[in-house]
N, C-alpha and C positions, 0 to 999 in steps of 0.2 A: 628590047626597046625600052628607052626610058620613058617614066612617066613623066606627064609634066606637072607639076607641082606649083602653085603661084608661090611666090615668095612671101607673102604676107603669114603666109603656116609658120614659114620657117620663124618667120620674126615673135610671133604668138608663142611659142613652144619656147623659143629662148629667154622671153619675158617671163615666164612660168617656171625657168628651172633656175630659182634662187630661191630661198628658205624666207629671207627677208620679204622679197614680192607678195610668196603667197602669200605670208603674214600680213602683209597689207593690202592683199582682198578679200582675206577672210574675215580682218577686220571693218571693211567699208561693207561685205555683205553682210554681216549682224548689225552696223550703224548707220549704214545709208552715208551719210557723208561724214566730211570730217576737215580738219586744216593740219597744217603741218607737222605744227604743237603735239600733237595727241596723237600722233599716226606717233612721232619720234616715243614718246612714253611708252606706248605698247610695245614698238620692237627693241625698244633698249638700243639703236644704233645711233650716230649722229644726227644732225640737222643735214646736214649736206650731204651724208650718205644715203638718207633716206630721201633728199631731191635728185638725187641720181636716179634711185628705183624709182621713183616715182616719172621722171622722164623715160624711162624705158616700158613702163607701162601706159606712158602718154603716148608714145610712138608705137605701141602694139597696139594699141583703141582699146586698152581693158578699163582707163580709167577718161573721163575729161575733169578737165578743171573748170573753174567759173572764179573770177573775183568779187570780193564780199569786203568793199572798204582797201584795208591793206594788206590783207591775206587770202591766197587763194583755198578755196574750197574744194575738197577732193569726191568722186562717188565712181563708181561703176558705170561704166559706159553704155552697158543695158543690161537685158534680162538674158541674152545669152552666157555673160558672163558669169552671171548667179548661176545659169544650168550649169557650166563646166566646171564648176569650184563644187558644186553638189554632187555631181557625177564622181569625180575627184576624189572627194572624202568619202564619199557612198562606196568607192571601189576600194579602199586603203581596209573601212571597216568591215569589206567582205571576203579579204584574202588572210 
């Protein structure tokens, strides 16, 4: 018998398996927010490549946005997501 599984996992779990994504929520969990500018420095990828991940983590609910003037402001959607990005690194530096 299959289980039934919502789809929102599956979308969560696809958000999370890029290099670049993590990179930018392990970024926004050590800084709280951020804008576009400064998420692109840290991963070294483009402007627009990094509003792609950033859309794919909009539509997983790991991040919201808010506008600030003319630039949106990036953070973490809540404190769940701080737990799984901890859990995450807690299990990398326990194997």
């Amino acid at each position: 018998m299959a289980e039934n599984i919502d789809p929102r996992f599956f979308q969560l779990t696809r958000a999370l398996n890029h290099p670049v994504r993590i990179q930018i929520l392990n970024y926004l969990m050590k800084h709280g927010q951020s804008n576009v500018n400064s998420i692109v420095e840290i991963v070294n990828v483009s402007q627009p490549a990094v509003s792609r991940h950033l859309r794919i983590l909009l539509d997983a609910y790991l991040v919201i946005d808010r506008q600030s003037g003319k630039e949106k402001i990036y953070q973490l959607a809540d404190n769940h997501i701080m737990k799984i990005i901890e859990l995450i690194n807690q299990h990398v530096t326990e194997i």
